[in-house]
N, C-alpha and C positions, 0 to 999 in steps of 0.2 A: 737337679744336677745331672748332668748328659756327662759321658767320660766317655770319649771314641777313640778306638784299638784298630785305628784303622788311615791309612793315608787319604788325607782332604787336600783338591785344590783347586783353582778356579771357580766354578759357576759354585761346585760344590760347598766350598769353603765362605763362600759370601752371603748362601742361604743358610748355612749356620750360625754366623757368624749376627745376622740379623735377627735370628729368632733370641741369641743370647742377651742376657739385661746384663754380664760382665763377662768377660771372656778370661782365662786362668789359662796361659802361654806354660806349657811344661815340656816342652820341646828339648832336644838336642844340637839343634842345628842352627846356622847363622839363616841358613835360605828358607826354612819352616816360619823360623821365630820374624823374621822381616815379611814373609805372605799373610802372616795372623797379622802384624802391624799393619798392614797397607787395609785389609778387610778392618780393620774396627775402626781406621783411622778413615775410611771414604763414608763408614756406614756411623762414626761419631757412636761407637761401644766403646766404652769403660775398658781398658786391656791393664793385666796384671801379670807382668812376664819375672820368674824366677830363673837361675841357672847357677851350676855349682860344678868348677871344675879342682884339681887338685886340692888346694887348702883354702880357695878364693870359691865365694858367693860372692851374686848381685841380685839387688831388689827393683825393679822397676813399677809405677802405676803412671797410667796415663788415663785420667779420670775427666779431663777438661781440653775444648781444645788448644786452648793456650799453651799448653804442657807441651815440653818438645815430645817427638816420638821415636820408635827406635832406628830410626833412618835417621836422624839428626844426632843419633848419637856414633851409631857405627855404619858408616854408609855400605853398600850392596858387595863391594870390593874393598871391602875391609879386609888385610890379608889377617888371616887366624893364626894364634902365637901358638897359644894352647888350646889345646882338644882333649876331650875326656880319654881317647883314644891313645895321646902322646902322653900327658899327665897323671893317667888316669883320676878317680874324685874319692872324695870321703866321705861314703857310706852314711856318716851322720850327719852332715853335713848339708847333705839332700833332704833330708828330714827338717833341718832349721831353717831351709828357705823355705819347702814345702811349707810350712807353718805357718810362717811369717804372710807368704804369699793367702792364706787361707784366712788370716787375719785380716789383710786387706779386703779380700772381698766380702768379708762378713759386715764393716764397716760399710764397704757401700752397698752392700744392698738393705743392710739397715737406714741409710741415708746420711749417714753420721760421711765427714771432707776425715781424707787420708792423709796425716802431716807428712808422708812419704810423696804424696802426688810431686811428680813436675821435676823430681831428684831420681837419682841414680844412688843405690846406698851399694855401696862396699862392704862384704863380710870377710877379716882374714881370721880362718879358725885358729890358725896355731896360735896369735896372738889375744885373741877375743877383742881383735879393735873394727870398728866400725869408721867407715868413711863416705861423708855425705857430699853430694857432689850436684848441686844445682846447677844446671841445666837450660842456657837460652834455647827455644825454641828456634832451628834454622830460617830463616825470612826465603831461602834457596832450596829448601831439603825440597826434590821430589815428589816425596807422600804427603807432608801435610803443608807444608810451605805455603799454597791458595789455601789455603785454610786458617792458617796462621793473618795472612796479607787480607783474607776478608772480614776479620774480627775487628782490625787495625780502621779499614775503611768507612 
């Protein structure tokens, strides 16, 4: 486990990105969380993105490349509603994705398929309801779209 306290990007980001067997997205940001997308999606890493704003979690794995990625789900100019920043987050909250996400990757690097892979899972705390949200792969997206189209081929 490598844990870097430290801003990664270009050359930088993609020789890490390769030495990783999964990569665990714990990011802030819409522009971080899509540069860690793009490196695992050219270099075919395993990505397991968590994020928790106000009372709302989401879980993402992209474990295969079939699986849409997170450019297919919120493209580059996606305008942002909420931000930790406006909303701010729930302290516990970050903890149960944190978790969750840590679940995931213990699964794959034991080798055991993520029944999360390929979905988008919704967390609302105040309610404890869970909402699962499969996920076409974009045949257009950008980042993995040739990637999607050569599986197809």
């Amino acid at each position: 486990v490598t844990a870097l306290k430290t801003r990664v990007d270009g050359a930088a980001l993609a020789a890490l990105v390769q030495e990783a067997t999964v990569v665990l997205d714990c990011c802030d940001n819409y522009a971080t969380r899509h540069a860690i997308n793009a490196a695992c999606v050219a270099q075919g890493k395993p990505w397991i993105s968590a994020a928790a704003v106000g009372w709302q979690g989401q879980l993402m794995v992209r474990s295969a490349p079939e699986h849409p990625c997170y450019a297919c789900l919120y493209t580059a100019d996606t305008e942002i509603k909420e931000s930790c920043q406006s909303s701010g987050v729930t302290g516990p909250l970050v903890g149960v994705m944190g978790s969750l996400q840590a679940l995931e990757a213990l699964k794959l690097l034991l080798g055991r398929l993520s029944p999360v892979a390929g979905t988008l899972r919704r967390f609302d705390a105040l309610t404890h309801e869970w909402q699962a949200l499969r996920l076409p792969a974009d045949p257009d997206c950008p980042v993995c779209g040739r990637t999607n189209q050569a599986l197809k081929d």
